[in-house]
BAMI-866388 format. One record per residue: y, x, z of N, C-alpha, C, CB in turn; residue in three letters; residue number from 1. Coordinates in Angstrom, 3 decimals, padded with zeros to 6 digits. Glycine has a CB too. Layout:
! BAMI-866388
<pt><n_y>Y</n_y><n_x>X</n_x><n_z>Z</n_z><ca_y>Y</ca_y><ca_x>X</ca_x><ca_z>Z</ca_z><c_y>Y</c_y><c_x>X</c_x><c_z>Z</c_z><cb_y>Y</cb_y><cb_x>X</cb_x><cb_z>Z</cb_z><rest>ala</rest><nr>NUM</nr></pt>
...
! end
This chain:
! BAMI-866388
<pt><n_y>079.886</n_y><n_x>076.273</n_x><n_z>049.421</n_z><ca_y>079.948</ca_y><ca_x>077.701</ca_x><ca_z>049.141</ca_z><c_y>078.716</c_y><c_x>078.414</c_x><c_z>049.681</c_z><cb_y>081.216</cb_y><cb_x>078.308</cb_x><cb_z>049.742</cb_z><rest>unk</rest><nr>1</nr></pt>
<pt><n_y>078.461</n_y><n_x>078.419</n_x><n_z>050.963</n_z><ca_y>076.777</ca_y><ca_x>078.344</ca_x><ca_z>051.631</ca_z><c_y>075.945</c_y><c_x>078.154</c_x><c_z>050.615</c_z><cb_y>076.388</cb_y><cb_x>077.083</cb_x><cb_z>052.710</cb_z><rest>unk</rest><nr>2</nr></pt>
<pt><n_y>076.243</n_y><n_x>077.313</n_x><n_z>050.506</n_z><ca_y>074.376</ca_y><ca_x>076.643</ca_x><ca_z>049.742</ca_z><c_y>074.329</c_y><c_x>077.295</c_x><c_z>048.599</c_z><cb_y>074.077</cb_y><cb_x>074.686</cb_x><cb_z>049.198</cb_z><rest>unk</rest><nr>3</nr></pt>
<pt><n_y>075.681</n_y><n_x>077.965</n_x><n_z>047.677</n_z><ca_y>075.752</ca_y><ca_x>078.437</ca_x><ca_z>046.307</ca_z><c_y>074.936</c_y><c_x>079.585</c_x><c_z>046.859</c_z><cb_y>077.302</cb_y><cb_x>078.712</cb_x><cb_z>045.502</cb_z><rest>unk</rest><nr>4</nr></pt>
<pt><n_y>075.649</n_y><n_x>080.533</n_x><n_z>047.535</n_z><ca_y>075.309</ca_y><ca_x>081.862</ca_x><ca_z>048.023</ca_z><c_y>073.424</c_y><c_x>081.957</c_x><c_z>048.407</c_z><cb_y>076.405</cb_y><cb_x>082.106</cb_x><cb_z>049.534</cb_z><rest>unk</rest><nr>5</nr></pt>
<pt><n_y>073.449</n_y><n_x>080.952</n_x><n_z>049.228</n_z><ca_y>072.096</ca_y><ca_x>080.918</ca_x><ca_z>049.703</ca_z><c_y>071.063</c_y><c_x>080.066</c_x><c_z>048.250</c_z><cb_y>072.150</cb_y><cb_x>079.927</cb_x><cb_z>051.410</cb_z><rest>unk</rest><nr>6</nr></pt>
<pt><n_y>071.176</n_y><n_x>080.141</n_x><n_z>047.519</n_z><ca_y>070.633</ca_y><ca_x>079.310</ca_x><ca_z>046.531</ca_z><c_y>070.058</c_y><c_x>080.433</c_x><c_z>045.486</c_z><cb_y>071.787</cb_y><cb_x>078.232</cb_x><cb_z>045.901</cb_z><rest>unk</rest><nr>7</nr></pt>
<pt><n_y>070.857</n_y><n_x>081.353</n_x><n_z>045.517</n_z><ca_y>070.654</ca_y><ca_x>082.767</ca_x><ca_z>044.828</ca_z><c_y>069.888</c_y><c_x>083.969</c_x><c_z>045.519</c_z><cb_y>072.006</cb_y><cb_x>083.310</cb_x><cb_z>044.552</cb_z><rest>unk</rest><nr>8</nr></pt>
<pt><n_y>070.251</n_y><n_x>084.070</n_x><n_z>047.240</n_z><ca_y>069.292</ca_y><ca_x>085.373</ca_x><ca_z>047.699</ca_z><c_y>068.095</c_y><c_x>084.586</c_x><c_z>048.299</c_z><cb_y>070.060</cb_y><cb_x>086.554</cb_x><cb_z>048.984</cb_z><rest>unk</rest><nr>9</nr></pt>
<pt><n_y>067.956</n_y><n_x>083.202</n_x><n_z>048.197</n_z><ca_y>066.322</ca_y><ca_x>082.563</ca_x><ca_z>048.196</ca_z><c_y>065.679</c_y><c_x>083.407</c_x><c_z>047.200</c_z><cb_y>066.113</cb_y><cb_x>080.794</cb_x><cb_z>047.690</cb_z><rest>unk</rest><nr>10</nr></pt>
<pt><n_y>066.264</n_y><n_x>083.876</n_x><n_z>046.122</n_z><ca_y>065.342</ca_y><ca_x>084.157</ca_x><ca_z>044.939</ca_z><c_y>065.178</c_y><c_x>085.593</c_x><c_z>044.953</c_z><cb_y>065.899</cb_y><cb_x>083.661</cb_x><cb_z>043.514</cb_z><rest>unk</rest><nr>11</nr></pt>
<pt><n_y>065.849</n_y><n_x>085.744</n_x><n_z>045.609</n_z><ca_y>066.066</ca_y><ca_x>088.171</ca_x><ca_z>045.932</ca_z><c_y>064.738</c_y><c_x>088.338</c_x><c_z>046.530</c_z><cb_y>067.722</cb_y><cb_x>089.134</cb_x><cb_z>047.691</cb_z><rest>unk</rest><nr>12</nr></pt>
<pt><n_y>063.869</n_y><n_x>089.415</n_x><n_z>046.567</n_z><ca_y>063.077</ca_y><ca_x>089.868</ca_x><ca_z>047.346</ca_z><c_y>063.764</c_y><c_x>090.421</c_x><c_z>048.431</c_z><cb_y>062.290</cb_y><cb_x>090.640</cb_x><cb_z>046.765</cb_z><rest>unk</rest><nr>13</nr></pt>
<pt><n_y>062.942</n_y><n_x>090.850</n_x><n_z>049.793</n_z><ca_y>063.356</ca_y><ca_x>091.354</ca_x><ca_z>050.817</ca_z><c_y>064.774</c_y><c_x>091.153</c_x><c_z>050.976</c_z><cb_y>062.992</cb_y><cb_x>092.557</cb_x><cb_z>050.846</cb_z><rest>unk</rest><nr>14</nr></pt>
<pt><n_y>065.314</n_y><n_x>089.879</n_x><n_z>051.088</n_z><ca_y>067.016</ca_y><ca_x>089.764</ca_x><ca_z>051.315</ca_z><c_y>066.970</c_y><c_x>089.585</c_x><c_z>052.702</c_z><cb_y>067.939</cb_y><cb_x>088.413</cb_x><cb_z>050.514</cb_z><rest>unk</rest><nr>15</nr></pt>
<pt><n_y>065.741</n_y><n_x>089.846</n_x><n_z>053.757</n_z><ca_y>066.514</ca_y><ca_x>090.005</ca_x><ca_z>055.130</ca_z><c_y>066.411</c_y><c_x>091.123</c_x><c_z>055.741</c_z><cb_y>066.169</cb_y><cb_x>089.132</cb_x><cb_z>056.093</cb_z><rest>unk</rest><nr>16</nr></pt>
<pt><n_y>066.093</n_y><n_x>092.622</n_x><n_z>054.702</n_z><ca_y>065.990</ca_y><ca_x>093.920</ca_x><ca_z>055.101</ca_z><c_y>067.413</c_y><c_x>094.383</c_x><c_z>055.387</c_z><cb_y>065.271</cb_y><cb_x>094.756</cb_x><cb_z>054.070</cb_z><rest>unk</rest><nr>17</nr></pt>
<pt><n_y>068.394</n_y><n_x>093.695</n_x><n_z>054.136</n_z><ca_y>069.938</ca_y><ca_x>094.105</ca_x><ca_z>054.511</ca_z><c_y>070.122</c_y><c_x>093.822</c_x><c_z>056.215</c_z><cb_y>071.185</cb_y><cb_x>092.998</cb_x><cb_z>053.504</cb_z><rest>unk</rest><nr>18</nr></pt>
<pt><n_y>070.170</n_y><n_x>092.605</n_x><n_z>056.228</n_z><ca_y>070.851</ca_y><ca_x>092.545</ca_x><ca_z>057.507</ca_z><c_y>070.370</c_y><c_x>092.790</c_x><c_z>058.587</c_z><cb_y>071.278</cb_y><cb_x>091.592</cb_x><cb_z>057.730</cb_z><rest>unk</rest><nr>19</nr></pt>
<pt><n_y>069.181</n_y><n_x>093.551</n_x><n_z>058.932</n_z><ca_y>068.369</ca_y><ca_x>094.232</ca_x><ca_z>059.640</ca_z><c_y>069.077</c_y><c_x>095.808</c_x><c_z>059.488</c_z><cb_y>066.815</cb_y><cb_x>093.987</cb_x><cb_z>059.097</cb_z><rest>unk</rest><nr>20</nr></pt>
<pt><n_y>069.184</n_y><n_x>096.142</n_x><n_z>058.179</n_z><ca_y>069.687</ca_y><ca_x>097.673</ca_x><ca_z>058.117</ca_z><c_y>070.733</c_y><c_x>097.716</c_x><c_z>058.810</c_z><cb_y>070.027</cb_y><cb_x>098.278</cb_x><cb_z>056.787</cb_z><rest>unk</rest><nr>21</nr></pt>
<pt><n_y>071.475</n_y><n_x>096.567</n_x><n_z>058.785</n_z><ca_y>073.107</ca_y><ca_x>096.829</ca_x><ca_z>059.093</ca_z><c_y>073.327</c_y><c_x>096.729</c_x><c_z>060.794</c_z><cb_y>074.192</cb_y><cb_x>095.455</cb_x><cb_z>058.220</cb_z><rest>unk</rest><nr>22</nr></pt>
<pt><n_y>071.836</n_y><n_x>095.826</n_x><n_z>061.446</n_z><ca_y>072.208</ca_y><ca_x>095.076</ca_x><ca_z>061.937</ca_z><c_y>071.796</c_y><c_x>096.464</c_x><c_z>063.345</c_z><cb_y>071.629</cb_y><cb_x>093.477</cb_x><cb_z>061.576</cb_z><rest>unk</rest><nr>23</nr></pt>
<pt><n_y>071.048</n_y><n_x>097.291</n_x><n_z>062.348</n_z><ca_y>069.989</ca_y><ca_x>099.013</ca_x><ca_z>063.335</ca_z><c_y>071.533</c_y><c_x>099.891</c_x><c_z>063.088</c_z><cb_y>067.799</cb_y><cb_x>100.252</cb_x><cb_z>061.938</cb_z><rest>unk</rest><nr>24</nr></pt>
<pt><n_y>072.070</n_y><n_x>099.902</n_x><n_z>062.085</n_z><ca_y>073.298</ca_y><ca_x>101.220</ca_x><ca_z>061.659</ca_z><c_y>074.754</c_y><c_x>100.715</c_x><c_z>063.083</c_z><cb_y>074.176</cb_y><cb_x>100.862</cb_x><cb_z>059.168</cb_z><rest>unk</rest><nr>25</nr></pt>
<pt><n_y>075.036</n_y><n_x>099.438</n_x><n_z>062.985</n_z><ca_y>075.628</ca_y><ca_x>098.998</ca_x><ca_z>064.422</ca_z><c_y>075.486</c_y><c_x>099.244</c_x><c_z>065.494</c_z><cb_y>075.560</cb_y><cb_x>098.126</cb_x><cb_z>064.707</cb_z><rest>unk</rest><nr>26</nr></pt>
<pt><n_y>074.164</n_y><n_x>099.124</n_x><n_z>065.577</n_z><ca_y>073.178</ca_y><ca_x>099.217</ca_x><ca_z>067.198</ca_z><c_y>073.417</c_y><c_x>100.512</c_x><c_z>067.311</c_z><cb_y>071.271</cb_y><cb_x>098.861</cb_x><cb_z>067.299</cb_z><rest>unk</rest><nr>27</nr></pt>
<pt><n_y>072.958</n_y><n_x>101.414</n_x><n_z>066.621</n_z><ca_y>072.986</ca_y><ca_x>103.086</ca_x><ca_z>066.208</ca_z><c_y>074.405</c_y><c_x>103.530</c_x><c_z>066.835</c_z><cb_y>072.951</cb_y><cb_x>103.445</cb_x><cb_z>064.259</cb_z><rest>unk</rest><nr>28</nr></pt>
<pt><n_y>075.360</n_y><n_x>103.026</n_x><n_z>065.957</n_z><ca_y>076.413</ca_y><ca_x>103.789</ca_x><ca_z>066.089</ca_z><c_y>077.409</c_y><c_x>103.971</c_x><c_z>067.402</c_z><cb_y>077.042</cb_y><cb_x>103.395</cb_x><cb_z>065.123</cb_z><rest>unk</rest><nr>29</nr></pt>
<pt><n_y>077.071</n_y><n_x>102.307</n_x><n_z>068.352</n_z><ca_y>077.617</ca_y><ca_x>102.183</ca_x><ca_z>069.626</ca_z><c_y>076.645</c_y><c_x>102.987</c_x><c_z>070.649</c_z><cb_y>077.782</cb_y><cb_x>100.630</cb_x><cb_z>069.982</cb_z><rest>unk</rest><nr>30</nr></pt>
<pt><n_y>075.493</n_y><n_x>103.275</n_x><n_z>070.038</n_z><ca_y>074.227</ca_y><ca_x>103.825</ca_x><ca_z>071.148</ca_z><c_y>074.896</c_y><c_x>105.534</c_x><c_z>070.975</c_z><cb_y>071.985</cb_y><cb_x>103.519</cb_x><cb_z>070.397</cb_z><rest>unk</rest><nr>31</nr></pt>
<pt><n_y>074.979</n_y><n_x>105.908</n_x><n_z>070.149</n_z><ca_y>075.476</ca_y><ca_x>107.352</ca_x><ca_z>069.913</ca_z><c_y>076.925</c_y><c_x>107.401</c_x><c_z>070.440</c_z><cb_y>075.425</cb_y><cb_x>107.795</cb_x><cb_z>068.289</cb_z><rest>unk</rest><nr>32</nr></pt>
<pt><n_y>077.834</n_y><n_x>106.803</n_x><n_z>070.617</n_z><ca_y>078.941</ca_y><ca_x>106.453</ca_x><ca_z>071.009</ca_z><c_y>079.079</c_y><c_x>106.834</c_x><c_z>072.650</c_z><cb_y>079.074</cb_y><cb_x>105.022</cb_x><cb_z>070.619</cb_z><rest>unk</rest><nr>33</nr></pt>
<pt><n_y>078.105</n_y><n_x>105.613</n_x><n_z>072.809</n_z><ca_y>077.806</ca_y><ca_x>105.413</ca_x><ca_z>074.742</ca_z><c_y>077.403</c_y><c_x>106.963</c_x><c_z>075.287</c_z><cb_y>076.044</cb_y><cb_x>104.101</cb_x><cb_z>075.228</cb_z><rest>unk</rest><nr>34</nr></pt>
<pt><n_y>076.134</n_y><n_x>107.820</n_x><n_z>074.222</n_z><ca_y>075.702</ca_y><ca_x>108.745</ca_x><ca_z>075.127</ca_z><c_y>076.722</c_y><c_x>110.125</c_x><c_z>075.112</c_z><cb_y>074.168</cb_y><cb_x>109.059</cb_x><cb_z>074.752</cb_z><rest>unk</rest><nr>35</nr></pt>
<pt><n_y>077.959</n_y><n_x>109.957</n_x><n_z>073.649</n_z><ca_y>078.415</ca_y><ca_x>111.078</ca_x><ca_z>074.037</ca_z><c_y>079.614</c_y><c_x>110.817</c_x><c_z>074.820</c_z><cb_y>078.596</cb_y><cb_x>111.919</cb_x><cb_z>072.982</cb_z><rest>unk</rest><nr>36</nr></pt>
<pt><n_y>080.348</n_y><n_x>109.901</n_x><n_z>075.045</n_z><ca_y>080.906</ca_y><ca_x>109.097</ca_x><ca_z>075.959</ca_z><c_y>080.515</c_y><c_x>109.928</c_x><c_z>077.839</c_z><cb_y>080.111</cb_y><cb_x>107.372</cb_x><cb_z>075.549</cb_z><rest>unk</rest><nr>37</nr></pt>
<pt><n_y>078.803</n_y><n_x>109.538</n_x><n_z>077.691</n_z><ca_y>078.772</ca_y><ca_x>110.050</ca_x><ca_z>079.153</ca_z><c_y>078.813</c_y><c_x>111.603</c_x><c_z>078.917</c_z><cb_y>077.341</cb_y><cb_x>109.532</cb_x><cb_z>080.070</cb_z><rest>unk</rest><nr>38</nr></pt>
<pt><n_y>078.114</n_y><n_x>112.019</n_x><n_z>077.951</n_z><ca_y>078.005</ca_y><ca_x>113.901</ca_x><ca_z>078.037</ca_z><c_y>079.866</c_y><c_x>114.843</c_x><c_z>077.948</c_z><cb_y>076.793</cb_y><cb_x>114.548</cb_x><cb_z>076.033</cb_z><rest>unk</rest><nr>39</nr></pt>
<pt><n_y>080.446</n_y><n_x>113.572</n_x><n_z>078.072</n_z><ca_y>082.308</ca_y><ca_x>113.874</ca_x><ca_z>077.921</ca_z><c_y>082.219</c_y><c_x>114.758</c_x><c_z>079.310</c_z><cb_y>083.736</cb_y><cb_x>112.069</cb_x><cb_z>078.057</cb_z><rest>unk</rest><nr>40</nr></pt>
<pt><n_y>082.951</n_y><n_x>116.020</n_x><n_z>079.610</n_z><ca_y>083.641</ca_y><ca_x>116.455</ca_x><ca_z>080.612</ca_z><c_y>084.767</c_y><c_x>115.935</c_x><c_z>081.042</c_z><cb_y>083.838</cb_y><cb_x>117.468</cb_x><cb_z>080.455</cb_z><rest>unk</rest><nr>41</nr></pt>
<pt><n_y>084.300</n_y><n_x>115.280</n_x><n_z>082.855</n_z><ca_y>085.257</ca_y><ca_x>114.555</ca_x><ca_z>083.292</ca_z><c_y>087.101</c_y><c_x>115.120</c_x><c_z>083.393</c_z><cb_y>084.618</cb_y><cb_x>114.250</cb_x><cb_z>084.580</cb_z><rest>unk</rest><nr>42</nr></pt>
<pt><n_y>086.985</n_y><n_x>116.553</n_x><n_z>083.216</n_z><ca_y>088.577</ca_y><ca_x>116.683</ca_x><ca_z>082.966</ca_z><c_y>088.871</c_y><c_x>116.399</c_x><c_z>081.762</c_z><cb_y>089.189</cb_y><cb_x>117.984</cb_x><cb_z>083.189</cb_z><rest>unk</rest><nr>43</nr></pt>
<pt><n_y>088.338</n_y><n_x>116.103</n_x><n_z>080.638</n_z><ca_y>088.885</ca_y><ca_x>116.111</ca_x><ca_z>078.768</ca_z><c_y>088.968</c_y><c_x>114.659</c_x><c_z>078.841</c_z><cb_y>087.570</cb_y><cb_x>116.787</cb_x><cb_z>077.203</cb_z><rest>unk</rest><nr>44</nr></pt>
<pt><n_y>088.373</n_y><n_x>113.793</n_x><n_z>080.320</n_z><ca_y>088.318</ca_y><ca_x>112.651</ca_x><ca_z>079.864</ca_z><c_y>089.863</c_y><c_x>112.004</c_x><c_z>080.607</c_z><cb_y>086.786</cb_y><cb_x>111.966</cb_x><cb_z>080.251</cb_z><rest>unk</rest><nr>45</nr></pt>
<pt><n_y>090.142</n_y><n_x>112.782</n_x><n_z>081.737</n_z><ca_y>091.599</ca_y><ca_x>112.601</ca_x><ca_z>082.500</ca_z><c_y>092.683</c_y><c_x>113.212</c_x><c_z>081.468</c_z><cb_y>091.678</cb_y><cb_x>113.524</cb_x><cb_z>084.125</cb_z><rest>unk</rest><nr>46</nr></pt>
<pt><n_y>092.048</n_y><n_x>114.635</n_x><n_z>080.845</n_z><ca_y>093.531</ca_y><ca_x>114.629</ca_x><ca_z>080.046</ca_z><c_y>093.659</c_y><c_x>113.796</c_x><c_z>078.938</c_z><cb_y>093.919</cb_y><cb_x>115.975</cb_x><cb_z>079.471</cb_z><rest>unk</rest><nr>47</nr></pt>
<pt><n_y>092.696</n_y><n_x>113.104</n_x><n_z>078.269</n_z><ca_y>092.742</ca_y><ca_x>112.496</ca_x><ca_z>077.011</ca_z><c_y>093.402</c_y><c_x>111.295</c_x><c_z>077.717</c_z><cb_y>091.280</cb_y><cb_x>112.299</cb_x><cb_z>076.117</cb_z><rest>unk</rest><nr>48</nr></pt>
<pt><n_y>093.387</n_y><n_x>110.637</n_x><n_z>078.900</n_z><ca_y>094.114</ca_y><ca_x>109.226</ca_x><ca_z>079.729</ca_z><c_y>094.935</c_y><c_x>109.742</c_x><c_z>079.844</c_z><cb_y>093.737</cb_y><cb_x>108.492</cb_x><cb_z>081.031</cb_z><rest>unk</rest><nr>49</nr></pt>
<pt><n_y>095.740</n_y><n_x>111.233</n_x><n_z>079.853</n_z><ca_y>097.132</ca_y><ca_x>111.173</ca_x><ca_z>080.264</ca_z><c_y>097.634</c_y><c_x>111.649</c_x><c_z>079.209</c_z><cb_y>097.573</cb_y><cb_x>111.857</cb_x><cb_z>081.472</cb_z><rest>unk</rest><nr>50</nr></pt>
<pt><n_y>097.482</n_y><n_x>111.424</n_x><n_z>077.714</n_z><ca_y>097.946</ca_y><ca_x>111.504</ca_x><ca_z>076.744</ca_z><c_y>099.324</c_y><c_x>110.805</c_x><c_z>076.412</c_z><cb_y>097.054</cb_y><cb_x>111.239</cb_x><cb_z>076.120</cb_z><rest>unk</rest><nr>51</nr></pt>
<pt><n_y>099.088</n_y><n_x>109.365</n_x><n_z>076.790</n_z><ca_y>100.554</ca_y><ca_x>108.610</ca_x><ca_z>076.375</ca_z><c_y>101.264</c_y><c_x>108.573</c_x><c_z>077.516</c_z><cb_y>100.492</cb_y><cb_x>107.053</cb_x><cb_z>075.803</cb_z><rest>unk</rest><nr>52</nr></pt>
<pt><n_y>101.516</n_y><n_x>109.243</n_x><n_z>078.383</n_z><ca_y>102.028</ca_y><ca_x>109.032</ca_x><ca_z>079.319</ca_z><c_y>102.705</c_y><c_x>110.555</c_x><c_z>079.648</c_z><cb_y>101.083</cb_y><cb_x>108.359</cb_x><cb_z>080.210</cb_z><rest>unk</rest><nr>53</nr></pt>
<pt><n_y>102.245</n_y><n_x>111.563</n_x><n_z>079.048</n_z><ca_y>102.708</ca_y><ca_x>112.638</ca_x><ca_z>078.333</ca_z><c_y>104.655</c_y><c_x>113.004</c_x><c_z>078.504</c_z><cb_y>102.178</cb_y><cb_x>112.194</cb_x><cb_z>076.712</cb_z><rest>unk</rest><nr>54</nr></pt>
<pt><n_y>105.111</n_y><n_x>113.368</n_x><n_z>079.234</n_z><ca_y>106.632</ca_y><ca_x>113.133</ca_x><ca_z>078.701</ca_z><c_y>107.128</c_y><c_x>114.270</c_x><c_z>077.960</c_z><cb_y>107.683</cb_y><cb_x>112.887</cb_x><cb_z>079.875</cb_z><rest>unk</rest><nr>55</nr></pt>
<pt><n_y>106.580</n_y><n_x>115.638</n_x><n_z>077.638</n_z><ca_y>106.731</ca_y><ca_x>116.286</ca_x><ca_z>076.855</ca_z><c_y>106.715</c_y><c_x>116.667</c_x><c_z>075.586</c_z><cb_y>106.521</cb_y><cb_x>116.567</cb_x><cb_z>077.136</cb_z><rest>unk</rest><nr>56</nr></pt>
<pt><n_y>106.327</n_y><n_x>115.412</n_x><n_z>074.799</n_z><ca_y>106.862</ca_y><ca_x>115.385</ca_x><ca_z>073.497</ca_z><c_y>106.880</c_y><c_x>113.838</c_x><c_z>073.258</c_z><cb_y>105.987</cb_y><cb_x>116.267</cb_x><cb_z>072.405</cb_z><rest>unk</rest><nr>57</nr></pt>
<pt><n_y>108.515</n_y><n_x>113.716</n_x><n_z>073.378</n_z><ca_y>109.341</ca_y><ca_x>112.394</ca_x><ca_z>073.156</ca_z><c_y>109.478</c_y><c_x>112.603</c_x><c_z>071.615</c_z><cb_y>110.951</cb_y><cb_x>112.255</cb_x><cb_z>074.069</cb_z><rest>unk</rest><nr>58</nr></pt>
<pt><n_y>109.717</n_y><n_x>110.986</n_x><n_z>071.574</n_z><ca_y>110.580</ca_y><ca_x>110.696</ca_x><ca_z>069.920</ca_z><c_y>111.695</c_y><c_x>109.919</c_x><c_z>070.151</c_z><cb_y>109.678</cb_y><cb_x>109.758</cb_x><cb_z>068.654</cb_z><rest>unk</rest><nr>59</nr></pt>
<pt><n_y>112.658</n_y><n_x>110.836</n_x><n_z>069.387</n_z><ca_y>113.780</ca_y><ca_x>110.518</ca_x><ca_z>068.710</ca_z><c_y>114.101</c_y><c_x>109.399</c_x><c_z>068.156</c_z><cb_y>113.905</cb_y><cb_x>111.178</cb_x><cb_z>067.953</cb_z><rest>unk</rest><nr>60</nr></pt>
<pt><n_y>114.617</n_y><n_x>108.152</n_x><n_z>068.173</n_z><ca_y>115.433</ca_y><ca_x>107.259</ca_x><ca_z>067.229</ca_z><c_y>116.710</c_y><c_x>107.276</c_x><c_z>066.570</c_z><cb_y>115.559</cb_y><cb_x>106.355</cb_x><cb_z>067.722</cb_z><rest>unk</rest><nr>61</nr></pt>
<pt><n_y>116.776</n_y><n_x>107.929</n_x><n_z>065.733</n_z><ca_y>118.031</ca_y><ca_x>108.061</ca_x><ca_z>064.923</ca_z><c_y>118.074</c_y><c_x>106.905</c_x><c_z>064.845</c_z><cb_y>118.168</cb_y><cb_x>108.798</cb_x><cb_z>063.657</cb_z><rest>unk</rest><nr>62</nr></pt>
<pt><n_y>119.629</n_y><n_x>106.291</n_x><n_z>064.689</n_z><ca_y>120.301</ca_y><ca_x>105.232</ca_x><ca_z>064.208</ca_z><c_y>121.372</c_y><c_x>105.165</c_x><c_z>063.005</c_z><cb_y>120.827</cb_y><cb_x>104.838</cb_x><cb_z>065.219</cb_z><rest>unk</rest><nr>63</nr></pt>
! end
């Protein structure tokens, strides 16, 4: 199945720009991630941890 696949983008021009694009849009998206991560205000970041633990809005199981 390899060798079919690879037998065909031997013949593509620039077939290792894809996985370079994809490989910068990844890198990108965890790097933008990390910095707003730190620019978080440390109380939005305690109340967002005490979200599930929350006891003021329970759910119901009807049976």
């Amino acid at each position: 199945m390899f060798k079919f696949i690879q037998q065909y983008t031997e013949k593509i021009d620039h077939v290792a720009i894809y996985p370079m694009i994809s490989l910068f849009i990844f890198f990108l998206f965890f790097v933008v991630l990390l910095v707003m991560v730190k620019k978080m205000d440390k109380q939005k970041v305690i109340e967002l941890s005490n979200i599930p633990l929350d006891s003021a809005e329970t759910t119901t199981i009807n049976n």
